[in-house]
C-alpha positions as CSV (number, residue, x, y, z in Angstrom):
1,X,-4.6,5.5,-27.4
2,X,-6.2,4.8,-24.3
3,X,-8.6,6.6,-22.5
4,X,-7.7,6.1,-18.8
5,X,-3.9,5.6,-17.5
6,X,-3.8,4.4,-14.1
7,X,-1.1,5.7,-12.0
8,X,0.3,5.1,-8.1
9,X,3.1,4.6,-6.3
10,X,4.9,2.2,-5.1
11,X,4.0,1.2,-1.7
12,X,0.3,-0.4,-3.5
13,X,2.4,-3.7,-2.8
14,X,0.2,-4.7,-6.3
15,X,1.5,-8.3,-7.5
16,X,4.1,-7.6,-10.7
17,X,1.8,-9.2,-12.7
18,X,-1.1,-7.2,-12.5
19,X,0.9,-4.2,-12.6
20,X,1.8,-5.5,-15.8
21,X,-1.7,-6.8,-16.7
22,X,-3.5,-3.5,-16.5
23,X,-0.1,-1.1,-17.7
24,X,-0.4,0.7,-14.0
25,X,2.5,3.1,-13.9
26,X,4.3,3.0,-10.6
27,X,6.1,6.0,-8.8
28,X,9.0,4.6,-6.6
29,X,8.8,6.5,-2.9
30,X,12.6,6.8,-1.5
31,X,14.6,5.3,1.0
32,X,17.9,7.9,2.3
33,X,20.3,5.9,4.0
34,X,23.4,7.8,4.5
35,X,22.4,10.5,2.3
36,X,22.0,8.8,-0.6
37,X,18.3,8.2,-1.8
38,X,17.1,4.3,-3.5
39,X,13.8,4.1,-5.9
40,X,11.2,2.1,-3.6
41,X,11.9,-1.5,-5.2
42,X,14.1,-0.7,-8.1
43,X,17.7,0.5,-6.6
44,X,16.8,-1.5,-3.5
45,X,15.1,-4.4,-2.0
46,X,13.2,-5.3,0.9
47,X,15.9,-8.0,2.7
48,X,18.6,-4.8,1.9
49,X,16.5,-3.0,3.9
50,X,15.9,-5.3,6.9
51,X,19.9,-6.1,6.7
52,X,20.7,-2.7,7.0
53,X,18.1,-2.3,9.9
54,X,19.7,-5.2,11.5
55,X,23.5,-4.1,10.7
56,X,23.5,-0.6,11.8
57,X,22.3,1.8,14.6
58,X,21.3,4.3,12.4
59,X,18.0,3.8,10.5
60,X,17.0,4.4,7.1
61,X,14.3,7.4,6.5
62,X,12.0,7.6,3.8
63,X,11.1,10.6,1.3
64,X,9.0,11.7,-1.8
65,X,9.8,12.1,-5.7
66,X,10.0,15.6,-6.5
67,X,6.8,17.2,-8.4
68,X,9.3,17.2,-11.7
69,X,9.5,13.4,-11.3
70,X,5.5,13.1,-11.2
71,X,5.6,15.5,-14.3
72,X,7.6,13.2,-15.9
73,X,5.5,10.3,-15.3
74,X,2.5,12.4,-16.2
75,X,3.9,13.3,-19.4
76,X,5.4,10.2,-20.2
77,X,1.3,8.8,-19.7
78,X,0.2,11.3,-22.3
79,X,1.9,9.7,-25.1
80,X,-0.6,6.6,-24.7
81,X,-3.6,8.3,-23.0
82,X,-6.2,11.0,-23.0
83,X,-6.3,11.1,-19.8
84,X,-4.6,10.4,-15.9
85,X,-6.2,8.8,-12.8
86,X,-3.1,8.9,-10.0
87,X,-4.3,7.1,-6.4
88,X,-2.0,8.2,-3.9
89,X,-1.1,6.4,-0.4
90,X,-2.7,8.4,2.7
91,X,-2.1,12.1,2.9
92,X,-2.2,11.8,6.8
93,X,1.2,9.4,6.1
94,X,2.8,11.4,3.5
95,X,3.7,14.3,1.5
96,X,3.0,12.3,-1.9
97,X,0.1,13.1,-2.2
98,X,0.8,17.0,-2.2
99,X,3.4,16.4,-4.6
100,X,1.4,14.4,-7.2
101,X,-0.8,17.5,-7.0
102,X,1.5,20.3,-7.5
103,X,2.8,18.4,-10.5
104,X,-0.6,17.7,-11.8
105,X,-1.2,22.1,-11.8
106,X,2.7,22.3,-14.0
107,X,0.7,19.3,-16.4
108,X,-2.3,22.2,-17.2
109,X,0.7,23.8,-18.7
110,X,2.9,21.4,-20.1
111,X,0.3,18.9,-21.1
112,X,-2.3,21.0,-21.2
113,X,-4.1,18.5,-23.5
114,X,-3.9,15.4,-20.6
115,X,-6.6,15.6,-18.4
116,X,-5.3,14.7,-14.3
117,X,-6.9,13.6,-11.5
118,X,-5.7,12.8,-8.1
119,X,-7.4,10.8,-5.4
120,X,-6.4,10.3,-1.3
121,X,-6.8,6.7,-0.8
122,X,-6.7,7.3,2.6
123,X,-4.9,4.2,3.3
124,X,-2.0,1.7,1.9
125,X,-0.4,-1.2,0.7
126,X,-2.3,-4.0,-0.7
127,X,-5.5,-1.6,0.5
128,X,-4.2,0.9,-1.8
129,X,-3.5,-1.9,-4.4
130,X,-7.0,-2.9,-3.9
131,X,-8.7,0.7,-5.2
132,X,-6.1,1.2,-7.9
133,X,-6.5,-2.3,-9.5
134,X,-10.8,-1.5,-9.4
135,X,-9.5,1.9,-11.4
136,X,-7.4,0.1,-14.1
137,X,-10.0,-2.7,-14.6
138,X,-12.5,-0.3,-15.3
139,X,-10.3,1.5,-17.5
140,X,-9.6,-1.6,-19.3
141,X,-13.3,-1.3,-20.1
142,X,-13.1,1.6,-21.7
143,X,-14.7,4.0,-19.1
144,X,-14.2,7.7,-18.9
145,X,-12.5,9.4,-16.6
146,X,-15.1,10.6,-14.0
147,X,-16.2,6.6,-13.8
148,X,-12.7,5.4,-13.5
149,X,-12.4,8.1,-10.3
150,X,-15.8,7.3,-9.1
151,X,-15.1,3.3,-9.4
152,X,-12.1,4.2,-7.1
153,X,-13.6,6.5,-4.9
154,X,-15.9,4.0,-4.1
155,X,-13.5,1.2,-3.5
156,X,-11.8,2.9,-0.3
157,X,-14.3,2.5,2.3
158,X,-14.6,-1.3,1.3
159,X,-11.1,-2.0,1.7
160,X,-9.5,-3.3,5.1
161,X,-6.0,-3.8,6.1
162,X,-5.0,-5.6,9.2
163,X,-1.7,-6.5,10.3
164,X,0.7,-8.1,12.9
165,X,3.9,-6.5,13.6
166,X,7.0,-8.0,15.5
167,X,7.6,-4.9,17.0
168,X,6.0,-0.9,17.1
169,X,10.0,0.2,17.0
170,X,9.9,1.0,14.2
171,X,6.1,2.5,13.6
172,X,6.6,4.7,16.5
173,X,10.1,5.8,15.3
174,X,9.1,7.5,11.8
175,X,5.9,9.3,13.7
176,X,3.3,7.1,11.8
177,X,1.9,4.9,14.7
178,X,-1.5,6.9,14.8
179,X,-3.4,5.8,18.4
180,X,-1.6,2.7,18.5
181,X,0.8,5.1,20.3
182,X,-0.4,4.0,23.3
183,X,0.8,0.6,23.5
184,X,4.6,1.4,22.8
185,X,5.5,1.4,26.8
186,X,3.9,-1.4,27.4
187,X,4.5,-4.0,24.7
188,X,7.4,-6.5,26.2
189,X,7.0,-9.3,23.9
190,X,3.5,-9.0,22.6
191,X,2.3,-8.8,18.9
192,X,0.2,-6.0,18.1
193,X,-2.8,-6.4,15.8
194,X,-3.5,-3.0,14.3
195,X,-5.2,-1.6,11.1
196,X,-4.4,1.0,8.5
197,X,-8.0,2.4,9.0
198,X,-9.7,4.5,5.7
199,X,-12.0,6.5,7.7
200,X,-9.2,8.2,9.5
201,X,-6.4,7.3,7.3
202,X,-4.4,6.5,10.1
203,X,-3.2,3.6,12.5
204,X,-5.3,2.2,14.8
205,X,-4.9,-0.1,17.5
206,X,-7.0,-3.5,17.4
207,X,-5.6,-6.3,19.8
208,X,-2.5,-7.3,21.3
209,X,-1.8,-11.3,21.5
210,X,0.9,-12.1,23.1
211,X,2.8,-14.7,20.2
212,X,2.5,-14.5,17.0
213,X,0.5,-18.0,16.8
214,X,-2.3,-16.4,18.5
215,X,-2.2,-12.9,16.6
216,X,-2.3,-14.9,12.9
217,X,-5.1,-16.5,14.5
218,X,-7.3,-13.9,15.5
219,X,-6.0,-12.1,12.1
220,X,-7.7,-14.5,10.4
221,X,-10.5,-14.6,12.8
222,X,-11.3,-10.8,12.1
223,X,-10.8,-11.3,8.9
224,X,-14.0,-14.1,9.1
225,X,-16.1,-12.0,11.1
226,X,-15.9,-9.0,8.4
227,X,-16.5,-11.0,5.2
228,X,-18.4,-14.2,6.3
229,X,-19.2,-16.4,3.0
230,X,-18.8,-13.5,0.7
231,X,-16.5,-13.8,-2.6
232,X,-13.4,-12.1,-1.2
233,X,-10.1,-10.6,-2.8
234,X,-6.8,-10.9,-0.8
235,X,-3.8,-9.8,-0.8
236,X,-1.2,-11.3,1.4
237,X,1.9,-9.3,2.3
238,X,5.1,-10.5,4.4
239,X,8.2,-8.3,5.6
240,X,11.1,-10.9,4.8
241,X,9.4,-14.2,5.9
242,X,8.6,-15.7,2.4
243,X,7.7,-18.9,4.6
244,X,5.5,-17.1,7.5
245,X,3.5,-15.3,3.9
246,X,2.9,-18.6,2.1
247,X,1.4,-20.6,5.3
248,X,-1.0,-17.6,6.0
249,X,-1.8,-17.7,2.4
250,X,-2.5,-21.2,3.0
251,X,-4.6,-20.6,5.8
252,X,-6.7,-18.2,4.2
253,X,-7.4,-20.4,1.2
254,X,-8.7,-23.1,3.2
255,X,-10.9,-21.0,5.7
256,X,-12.5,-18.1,2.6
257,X,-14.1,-17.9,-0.1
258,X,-11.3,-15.8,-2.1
259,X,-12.2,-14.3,-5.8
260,X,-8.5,-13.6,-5.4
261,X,-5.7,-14.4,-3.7
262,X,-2.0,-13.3,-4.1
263,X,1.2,-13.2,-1.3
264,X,3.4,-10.1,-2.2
265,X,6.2,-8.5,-0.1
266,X,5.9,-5.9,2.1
267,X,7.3,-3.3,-0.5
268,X,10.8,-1.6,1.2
269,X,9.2,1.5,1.6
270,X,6.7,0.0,4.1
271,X,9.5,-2.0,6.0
272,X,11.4,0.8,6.8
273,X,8.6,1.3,9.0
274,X,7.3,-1.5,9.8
275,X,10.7,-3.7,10.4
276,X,10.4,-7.2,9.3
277,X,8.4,-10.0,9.9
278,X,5.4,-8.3,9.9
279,X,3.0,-10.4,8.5
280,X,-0.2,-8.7,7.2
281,X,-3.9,-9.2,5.3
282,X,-5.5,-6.9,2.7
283,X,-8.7,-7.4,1.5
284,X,-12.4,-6.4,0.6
285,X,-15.5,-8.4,0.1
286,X,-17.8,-9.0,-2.7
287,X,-21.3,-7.0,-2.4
C-alpha cells in the first residue's frame, strides 16, 4: 500500500505515459453537446470536438463530475493508499474544485480511514500537469502527505503557461477570457499571445502578432527570456495540428536546455474553449 495517491483531472494534458508511470488517477471533466454529456478524453476526442465545432452552429458546453463521482475515485484510491493528494484546475475557471471538496467532507465518513487533501492549482493544462507530476514523484519517494502537498504547493508559482490562439471566439464565448477581454473587438486577423497566469488564476493578455509565424516566435522568445540557460521541463500542447505541435517541439529542442520535453494534445475539454489550432507552451525552470 502506498502512502500518497495522486489524483487530478483531466484537463492536466499529462503525457499517457507518465500518467501511467506515477499511477495518477484522472477525473474526466464533461463535454454536453445536445444534452448528452462525454468523459473528457474517454467517450470523446479532441478532433470530435473541433468537427463538431466546425459542423454545427451550436457549440458544445463543458461541466463537472458530480461529488459522488469524486467519492468514487476517492474510495476507489483507498484500496491502494493511506492517503489522497487531488490538484484541481483553477477555481476561478471552474466548479471542480468545489466539487472535489464537498466529496472529500462525504470521504470523512465513508472512508473515514483515508486521509484527503485538495489543492487550487490556480492554473491549467500542462501547468497543472507540471505540479501534479512534482506531487506523484515525490510520492514515489515515499513522502508523507504534508510533503507531497507542500512539494506541490510550491510548484505553482514556478509554472508558466503561454499560448497562441487562432481565434478568442471561443475563450470569450464560455466567459473564461479573464482581461484578455479587451482585445475581442478588435482582433481581425491577429494571433493573440496570452497566459494562463497563477497569481490570478486567470487569463491574461500578453501580445498580439499579427500571423502566427510571428506569435510562435515571440512564444519562444518569452519563453527564452524567462528561463535563460536553466534545465527546463516542457510540455508542448497542440489543438488538432499534430504537425504545427511537432515543429514547435522542434524548435524548442534546438533553442533550450530541456530536462524534459513532451508534445501532448490540447485535451477536449480545453478545446471547447479554446477552438483548434491553438498552439501552446508549458513549462518551468530548474532552480
Amino acid at each position: 500500500m502506498s502512502k500518497v495517491a495522486i489524483m487530478t483531472d483531466s484537463t492536466a494534458c499529462i503525457p499517457r505515459e507518465l500518467e501511467s508511470k506515477y499511477d495518477i488517477a484522472v477525473m474526466p471533466l464533461l463535454i454536453v453537446f445536445e444534452d448528452k454529456s462525454y468523459r473528457d478524453g474517454v467517450d470523446i476526442t479532441a478532433g470530435e470536438v473541433y468537427r463538431l465545432m466546425q459542423d454545427t452552429d451550436k457549440l458544445p458546453t463543458t461541466s463537472v463530475p458530480s461529488p459522488l463521482d469524486f467519492l468514487e475515485v476517492y474510495r476507489q484510491l483507498s484500496q491502494k493508499t493511506e492517503s489522497i493528494l487531488c490538484v484541481i484546475l483553477s477555481s476561478l475557471q471552474s466548479k471542480t474544485f468545489d466539487v472535489a471538496v464537498i466529496a472529500k467532507e462525504m470521504a470523512k465518513e465513508a472512508i473515514p480511514n483515508t486521509a484527503i487533501e485538495v489543492i487550487d492549482s490556480r492554473t491549467v493544462a500542462g501547468a497543472l500537469g507540471f505540479v501534479v507530476l512534482e506531487a506523484a514523484r515525490v510520492a514515489s519517494r515515499g513522502a508523507e502527505l504534508a510533503q507531497v502537498a507542500e512539494a506541490a504547493r510550491s510548484m505553482i508559482p514556478k509554472v508558466n503557461l503561454i499560448a497562441i490562439l487562432d481565434t478568442l471566439y471561443y475563450l470569450a464565448k464560455g466567459g473564461r477570457i479573464g482581461k484578455a477581454s479587451a482585445w475581442t473587438g478588435s482582433l481581425l486577423n491577429l494571433k493573440p499571445i496570452l497566459e494562463y497566469s497563477t497569481s490570478t488564476g486567470t487569463v491574461e493578455a500578453l501580445e498580439r502578432p499579427r500571423t502566427k509565424s510571428k506569435a510562435v516566435k515571440r512564444l519562444l522568445e518569452i519563453m527564452v527570456e524567462r528561463v535563460g540557460d536553466s534545465p527546463v521541463h516542457v510540455l508542448v500542447h497542440h489543438a488538432g495540428v499534430p504537425e504545427e505541435g511537432e515543429q514547435l517541439k522542434a524548435q524548442v529542442a534546438s533553442r533550450l536546455n530541456c530536462a524534459e520535453l513532451h508534445l501532448t494534445e490540447f485535451t477536449p475539454m480545453m478545446g471547447v474553449h479554446t477552438g483548434s489550432g491553438m498552439l501552446a507552451l508549458s513549462f518551468y525552470a530548474e532552480s
